[in-house]
C-alpha positions in Angstrom: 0.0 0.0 0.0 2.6 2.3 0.4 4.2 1.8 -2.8 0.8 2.2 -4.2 0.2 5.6 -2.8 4.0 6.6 -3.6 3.3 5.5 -7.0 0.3 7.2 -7.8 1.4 10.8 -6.0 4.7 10.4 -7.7 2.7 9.6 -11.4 0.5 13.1 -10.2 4.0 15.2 -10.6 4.1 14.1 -14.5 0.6 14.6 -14.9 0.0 17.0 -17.4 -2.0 20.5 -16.0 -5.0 19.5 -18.1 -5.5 16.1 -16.4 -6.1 18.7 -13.2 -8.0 21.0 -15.1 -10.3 17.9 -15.9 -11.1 16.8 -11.8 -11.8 18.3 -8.3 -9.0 17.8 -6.1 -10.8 16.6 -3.2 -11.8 13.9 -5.9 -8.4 13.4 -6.4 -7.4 13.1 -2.3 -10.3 10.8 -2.2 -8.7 8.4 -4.6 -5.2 8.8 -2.8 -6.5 8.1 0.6 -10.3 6.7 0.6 -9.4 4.5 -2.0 -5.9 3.0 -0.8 -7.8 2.4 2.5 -10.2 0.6 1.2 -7.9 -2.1 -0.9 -5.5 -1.9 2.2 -8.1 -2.4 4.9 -9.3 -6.0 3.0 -6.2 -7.2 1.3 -5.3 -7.4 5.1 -7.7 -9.8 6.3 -8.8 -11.8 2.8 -5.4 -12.7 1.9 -5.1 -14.4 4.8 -8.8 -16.3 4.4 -7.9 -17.0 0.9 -4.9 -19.2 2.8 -6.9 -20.7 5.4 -9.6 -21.5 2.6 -7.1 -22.9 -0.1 -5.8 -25.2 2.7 -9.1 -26.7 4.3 -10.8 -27.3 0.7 -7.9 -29.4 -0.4 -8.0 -31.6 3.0 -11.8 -31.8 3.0 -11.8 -32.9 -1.5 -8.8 -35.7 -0.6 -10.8 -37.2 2.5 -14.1 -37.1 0.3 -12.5 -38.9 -2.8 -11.1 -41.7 -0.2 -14.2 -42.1 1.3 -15.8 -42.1 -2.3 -15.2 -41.0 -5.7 -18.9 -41.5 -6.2 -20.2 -39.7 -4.1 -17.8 -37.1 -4.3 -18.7 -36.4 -8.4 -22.4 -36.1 -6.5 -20.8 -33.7 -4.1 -19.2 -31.3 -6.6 -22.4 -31.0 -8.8 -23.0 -27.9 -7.0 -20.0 -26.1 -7.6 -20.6 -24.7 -10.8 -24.2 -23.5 -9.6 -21.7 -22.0 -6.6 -19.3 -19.9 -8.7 -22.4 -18.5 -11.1 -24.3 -17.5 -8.5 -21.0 -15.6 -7.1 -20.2 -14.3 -10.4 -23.8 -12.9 -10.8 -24.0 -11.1 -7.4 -20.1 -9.9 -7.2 -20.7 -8.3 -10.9 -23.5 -6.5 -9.0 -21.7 -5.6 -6.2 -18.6 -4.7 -8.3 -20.7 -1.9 -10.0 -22.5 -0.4 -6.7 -19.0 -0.4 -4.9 -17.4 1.5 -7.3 -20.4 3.9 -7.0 -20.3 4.5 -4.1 -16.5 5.1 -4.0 -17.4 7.7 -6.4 -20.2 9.6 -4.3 -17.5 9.3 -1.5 -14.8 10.7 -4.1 -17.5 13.6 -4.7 -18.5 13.8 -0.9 -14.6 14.6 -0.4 -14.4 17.0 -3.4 -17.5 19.1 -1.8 -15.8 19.4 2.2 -12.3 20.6 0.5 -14.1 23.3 -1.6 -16.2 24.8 1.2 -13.5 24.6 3.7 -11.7 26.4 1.4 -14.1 28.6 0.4 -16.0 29.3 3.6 -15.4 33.0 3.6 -17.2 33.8 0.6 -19.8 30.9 2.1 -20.3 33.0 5.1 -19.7 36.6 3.1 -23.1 35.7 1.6 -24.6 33.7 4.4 -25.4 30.6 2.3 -24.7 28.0 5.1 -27.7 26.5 5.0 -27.1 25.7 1.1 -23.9 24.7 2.2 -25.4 22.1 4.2 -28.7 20.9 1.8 -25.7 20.7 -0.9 -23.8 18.2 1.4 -27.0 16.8 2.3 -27.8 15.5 -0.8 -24.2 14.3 -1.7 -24.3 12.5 1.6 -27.4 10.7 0.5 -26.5 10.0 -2.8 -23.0 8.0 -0.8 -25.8 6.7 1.4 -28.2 5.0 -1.1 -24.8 3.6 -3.4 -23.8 2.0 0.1 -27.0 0.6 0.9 -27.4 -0.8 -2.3 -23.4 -2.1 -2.1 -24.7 -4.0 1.2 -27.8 -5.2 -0.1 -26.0 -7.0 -3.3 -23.0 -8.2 -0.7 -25.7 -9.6 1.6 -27.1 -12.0 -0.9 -24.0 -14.1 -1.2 -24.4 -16.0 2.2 -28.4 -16.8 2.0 -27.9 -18.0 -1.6 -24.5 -20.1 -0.9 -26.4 -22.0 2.1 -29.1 -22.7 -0.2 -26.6 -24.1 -2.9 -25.1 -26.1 0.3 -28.4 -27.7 1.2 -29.2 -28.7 -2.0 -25.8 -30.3 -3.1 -27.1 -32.3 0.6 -30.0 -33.3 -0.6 -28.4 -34.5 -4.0 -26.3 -36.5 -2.3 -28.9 -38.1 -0.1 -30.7 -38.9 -2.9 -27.5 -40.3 -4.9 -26.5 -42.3 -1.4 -30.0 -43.7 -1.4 -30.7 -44.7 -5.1 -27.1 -46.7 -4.4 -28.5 -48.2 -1.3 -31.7 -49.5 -2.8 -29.4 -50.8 -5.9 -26.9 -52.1 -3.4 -23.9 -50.2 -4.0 -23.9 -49.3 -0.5 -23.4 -52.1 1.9 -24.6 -51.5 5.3 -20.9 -51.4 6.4 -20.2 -48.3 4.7 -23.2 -46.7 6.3 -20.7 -45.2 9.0 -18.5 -44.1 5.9 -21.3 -42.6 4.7 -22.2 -40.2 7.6 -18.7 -39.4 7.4 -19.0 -38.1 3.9 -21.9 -36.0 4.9 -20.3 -34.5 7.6 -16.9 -33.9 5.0 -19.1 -32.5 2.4 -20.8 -30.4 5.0 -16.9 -28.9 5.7 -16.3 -28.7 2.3 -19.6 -26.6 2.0 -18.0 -23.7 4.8 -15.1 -22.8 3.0 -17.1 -22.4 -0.4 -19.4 -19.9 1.1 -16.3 -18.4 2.8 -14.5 -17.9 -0.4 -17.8 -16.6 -1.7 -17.9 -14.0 0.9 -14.0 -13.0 0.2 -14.8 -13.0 -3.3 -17.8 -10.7 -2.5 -15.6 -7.9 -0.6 -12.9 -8.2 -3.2 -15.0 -6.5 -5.3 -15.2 -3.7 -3.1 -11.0 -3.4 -3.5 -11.7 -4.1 -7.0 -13.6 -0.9 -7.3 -11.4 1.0 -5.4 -8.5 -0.2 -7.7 -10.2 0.8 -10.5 -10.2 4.2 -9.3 -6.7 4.2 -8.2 -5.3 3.0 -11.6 -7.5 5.1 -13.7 -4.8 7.3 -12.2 -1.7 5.4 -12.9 -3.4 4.8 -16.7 -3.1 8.9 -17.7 -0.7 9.6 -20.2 1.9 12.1 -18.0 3.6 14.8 -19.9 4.7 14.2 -23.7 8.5 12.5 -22.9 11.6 14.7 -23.7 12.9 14.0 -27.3 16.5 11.7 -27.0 18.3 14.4 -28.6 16.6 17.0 -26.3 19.7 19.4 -24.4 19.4 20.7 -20.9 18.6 24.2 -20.9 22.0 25.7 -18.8 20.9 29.6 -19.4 18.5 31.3 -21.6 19.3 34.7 -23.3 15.6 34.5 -23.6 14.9 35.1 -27.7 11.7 33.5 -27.6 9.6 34.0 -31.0 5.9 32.4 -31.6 4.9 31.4 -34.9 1.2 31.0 -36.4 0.1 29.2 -32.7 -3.4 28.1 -32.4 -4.4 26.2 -28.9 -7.4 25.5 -27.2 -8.2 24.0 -23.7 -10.6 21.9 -25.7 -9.2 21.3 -29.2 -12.5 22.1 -31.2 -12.7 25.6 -29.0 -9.1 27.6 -29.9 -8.4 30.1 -27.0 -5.3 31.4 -29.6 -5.7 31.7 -33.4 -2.8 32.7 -35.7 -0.7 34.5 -32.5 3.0 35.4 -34.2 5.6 37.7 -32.0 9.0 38.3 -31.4 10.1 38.7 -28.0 13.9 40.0 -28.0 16.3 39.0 -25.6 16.1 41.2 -22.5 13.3 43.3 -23.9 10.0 43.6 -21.5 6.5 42.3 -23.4 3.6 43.3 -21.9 0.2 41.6 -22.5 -3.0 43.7 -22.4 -6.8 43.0 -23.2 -9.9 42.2 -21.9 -10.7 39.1 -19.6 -10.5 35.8 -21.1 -8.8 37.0 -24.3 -5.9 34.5 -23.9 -3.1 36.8 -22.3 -2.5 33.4 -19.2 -3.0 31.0 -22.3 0.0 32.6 -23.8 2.3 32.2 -21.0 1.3 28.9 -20.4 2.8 28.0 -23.6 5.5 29.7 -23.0 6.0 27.4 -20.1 5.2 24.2 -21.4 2.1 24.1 -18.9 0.1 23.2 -22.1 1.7 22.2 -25.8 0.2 24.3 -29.0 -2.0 22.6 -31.4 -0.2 24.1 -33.9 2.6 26.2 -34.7 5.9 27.0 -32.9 7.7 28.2 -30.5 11.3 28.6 -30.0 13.6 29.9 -27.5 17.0 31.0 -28.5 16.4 29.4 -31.9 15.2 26.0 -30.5 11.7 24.6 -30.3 10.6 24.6 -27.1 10.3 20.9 -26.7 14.0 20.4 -27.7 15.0 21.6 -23.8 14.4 19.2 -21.4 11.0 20.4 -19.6 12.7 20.2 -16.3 15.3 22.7 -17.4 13.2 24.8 -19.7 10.6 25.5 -16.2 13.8 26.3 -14.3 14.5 29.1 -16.5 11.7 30.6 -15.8 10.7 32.6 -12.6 6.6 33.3 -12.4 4.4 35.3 -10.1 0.7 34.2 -10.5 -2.7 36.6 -9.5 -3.2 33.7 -7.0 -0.6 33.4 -5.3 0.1 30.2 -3.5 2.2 29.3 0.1 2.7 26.3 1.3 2.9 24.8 5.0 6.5 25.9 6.5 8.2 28.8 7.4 8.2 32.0 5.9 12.1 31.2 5.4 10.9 27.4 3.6 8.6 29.2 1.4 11.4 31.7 -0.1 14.0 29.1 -0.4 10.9 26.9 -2.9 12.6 28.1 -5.7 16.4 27.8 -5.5 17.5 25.5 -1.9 20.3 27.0 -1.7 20.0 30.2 -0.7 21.1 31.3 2.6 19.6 33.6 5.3 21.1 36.5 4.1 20.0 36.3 0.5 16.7 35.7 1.4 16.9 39.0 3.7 18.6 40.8 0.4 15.4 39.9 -1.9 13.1 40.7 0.6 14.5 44.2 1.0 14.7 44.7 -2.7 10.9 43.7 -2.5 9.6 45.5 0.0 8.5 42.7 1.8 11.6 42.3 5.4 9.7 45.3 7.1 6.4 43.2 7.4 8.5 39.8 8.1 10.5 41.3 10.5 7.0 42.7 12.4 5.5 39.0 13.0 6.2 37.4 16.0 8.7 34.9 14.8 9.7 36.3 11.7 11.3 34.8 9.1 10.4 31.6 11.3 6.9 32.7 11.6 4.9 29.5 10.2 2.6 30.3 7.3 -0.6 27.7 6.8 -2.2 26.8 3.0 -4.3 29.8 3.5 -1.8 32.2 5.6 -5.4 33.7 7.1 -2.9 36.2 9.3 -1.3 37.7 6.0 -3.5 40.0 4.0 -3.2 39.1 0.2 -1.1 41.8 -0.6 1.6 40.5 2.0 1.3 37.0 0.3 1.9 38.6 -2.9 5.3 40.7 -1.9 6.4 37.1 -0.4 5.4 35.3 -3.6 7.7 38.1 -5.1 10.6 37.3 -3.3 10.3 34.0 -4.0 10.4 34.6 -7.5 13.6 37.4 -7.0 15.5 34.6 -4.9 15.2 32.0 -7.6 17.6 34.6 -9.9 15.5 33.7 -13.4 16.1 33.9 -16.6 13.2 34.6 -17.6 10.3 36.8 -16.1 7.0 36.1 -16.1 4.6 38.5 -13.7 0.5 37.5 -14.3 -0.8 40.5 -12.5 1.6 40.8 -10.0 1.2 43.3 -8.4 -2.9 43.6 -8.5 -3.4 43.0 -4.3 -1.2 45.9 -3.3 -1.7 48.9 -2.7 -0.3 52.2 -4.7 2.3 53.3 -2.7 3.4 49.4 -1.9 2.7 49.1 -5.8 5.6 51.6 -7.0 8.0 49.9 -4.6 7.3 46.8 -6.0 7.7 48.2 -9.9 10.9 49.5 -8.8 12.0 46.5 -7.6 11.2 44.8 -10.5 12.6 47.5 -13.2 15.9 46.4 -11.6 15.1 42.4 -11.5 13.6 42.8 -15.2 17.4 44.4 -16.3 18.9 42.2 -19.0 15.9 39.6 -18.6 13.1 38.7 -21.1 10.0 39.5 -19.2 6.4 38.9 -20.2 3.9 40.8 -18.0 0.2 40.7 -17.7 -1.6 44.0 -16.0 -4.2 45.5 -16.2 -3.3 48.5 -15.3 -1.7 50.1 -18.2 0.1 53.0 -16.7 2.3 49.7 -15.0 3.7 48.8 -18.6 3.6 51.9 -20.0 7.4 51.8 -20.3 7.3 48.5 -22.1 9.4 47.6 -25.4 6.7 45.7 -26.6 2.9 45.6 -26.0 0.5 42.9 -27.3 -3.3 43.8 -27.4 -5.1 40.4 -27.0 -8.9 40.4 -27.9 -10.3 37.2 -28.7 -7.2 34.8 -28.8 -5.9 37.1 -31.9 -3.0 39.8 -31.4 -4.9 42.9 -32.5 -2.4 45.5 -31.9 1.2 45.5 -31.4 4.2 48.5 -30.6 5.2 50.4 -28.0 2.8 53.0 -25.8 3.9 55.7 -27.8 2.9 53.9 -31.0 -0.4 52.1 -29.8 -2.0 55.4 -28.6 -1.4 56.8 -32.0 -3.0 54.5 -33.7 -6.5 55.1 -32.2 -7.6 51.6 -31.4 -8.4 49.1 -28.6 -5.3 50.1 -26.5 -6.3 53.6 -26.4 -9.8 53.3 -25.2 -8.7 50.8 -22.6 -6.4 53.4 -21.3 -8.7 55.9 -21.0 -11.2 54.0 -19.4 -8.9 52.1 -16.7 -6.8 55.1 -15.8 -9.4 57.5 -15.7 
């Protein structure tokens, strides 16, 4: 079992992002834990009655075929009728298992997302929806187990009935043999010995019945687990692909189309040449496809069609673990993990010592705060970091990203949960980490990249407009307006 879970949280890490665009993770954690625990739990006690089984049913068939071979061809009559009826019901209890590991995957999925989310559950006082939702997912977990126990209950009742009649066939077959005078009235004790053998041999049938019944249960659960373990991970490196050692960061697209869903493109015909060092910024309304473009630039997703090359290589001629090193990325949602302030800092390069983490920090903007909590750079930070406000999370996520010493910048609204005067530290900061560096940099407000060399107006996964400030104000269009109306 713990290989099992090893392997399928290790196969998670070379999942592709879309596999996880595609489930819930408390579906996911449900598979992980719910679902090992349930193969774990009876693996630990069937194995052992699968042993104790095997061994009984092969004393009890070579006692019956000394006593007699007859009567023991009678005897086994029944045992086809036994593994049909088994077959039948386990195919039943098969499907209603897996169900209800399902509604238990989904009754996991729906307790992660309102824990997480029970600001905004409270912000608009919909507890009691909250609780009718997990209501309802708790019942549909409660009927898939009832009907789970209903199918696994039948297996006893109809395996003693398939015992009492293999008796009663071979009380008949004793007694036609008596009347014909196969049976002496010496072997009459023989006989009762055979009964009370075939009787035995009877127990461990309905046994392995039952064992075969609550392997389906594993089974189910196994299914779920390997449907993991079955995903394609990430497309494999080419065997002539090189390790990225450092990017000057020349990074041109060519005629890209992608979509999340291949018959709905996010990105049409998107062609751009990023220099070396030079700052892009990406501007346009919501949903237009400014993320979708970094992704690819990541690797997070692979174009459709087209190309992309870095220092005039196709992206997927670096190895992917080198190619994401290059690159140093602050997200709008910005994530911490469980550790110290100091653990989180250090996520991107190990290495760095106490001092360079104070270094970025200071560059950021972000040691005054630090230095404030009660344990500073030691001050333990949870999923959620409830005692941070977002902007503080944010100037940490920064230093993260100035610690790691990338390549290659890539800031997705970086600096949106900050306030002004926190704001021009920040671009400050960055105008010296962005120095000699290829930086792409999503905002949407405009007066932030007014200084770019290059701006990209995205509107409906097509680049519209393209120049400098300077250039796009002249020309009258999208750009224009959209500064006019956001820095009003």
């Amino acid at each position: 079992m713990k290989t099992m879970r090893n392997s399928v949280f290790g196969h998670l890490q070379k999942l592709p992002i879309r596999f996880f665009d595609r489930f819930m993770h408390g579906e996911l954690m449900s598979r992980i834990s719910n679902d090992t625990d349930n193969v774990s739990g009876i693996l630990g006690t069937a194995l052992v009655q699968l042993t104790s089984i095997s061994i009984t049913i092969t004393g009890v068939l070579a006692m019956m075929l000394w006593l007699s071979p007859v009567m023991t061809f009678f005897s086994l009559v029944s045992v086809p009728l036994f593994f049909i009826v088994s077959k039948t019901i386990a195919a039943k209890t098969r499907k209603s298992f897996r169900a209800q590991q399902a509604a238990l995957g989904r009754l996991n999925a729906k307790i992660e997302e309102d824990i997480s989310g029970m600001a905004v559950i409270k912000a608009y006082g919909n507890e009691a929806r909250a609780v009718a939702d997990f209501a309802e997912i708790n019942e549909e977990l409660r009927l898939a187990g009832t009907e789970a126990n209903i199918w696994s209950g039948f297996i006893m009742p109809a395996m003693n009935v398939i015992n009492n009649l293999s008796l009663v066939v071979i009380a008949f077959a004793g007694s036609l043999l008596a009347l014909n005078g196969s049976v002496t009235v010496g072997l009459i004790a023989a006989f009762i010995a055979f009964i009370a053998y075939s009787r035995q041999f009877g127990r461990p049938l309905n046994e392995l019945a039952a064992t075969y019944n609550q392997f389906q249960s594993a089974l189910a659960s196994c299914e779920r687990v390997f449907e993991i373990l079955d995903e394609n991970g990430e497309t494999p490196d080419p065997a002539d692909a090189t390790v990225l050692e450092q990017a000057r960061g020349d990074i041109r697209f060519e005629n890209i189309r992608f979509g999340y869903a291949p018959e709905k493109p996010v990105i049409s015909d998107c062609t751009f040449h990023a220099p070396a060092g030079s700052v892009i910024a990406l501007v346009g309304p919501t949903g237009a496809g400014k993320t979708t473009i970094v992704n690819l630039v990541t690797r997070f997703y692979d174009a459709d069609a087209g190309s992309i090359t870095l220092d005039g290589r196709p992206l997927n001629m670096y190895t992917r673990a080198s190619l994401r090193r290059a690159f140093g990325i602050v997200l709008q949602d910005t994530y911490l993990f469980t550790g110290t302030i100091t653990e989180n800092l250090r996520y991107g390069r190990q290495s760095a010592t106490l001092e360079e983490i104070q270094a970025a920090a200071k560059l950021v903007g972000a040691h005054h705060f630090i230095a404030q909590l009660p344990e500073g750079y030691n001050t333990v930070l949870t999923e959620n970091s409830r005692g941070l406000s977002q902007g503080q999370r944010q100037l940490l996520a920064i230093t993260r990203c100035v610690l790691a010493d990338p390549d290659i910048l890539i800031l997705d609204e970086a600096t949106s949960s900050v306030d002004t005067r926190t704001e021009a530290k920040i671009q400050a900061a960055m105008a010296k980490l962005m120095q000699n560096r290829t930086s792409f940099v999503i905002a949407h407000r405009l007066k932030t990249i007014a200084n770019a060399d290059q701006i990209l107006v995205i509107d409906q996964g097509r680049i519209t407009e393209q120049g400098n400030h300077t250039q796009l104000m002249a020309q009258n269009g999208l750009y224009r307006r959209m500064f006019e109306i956001y820095e009003w």
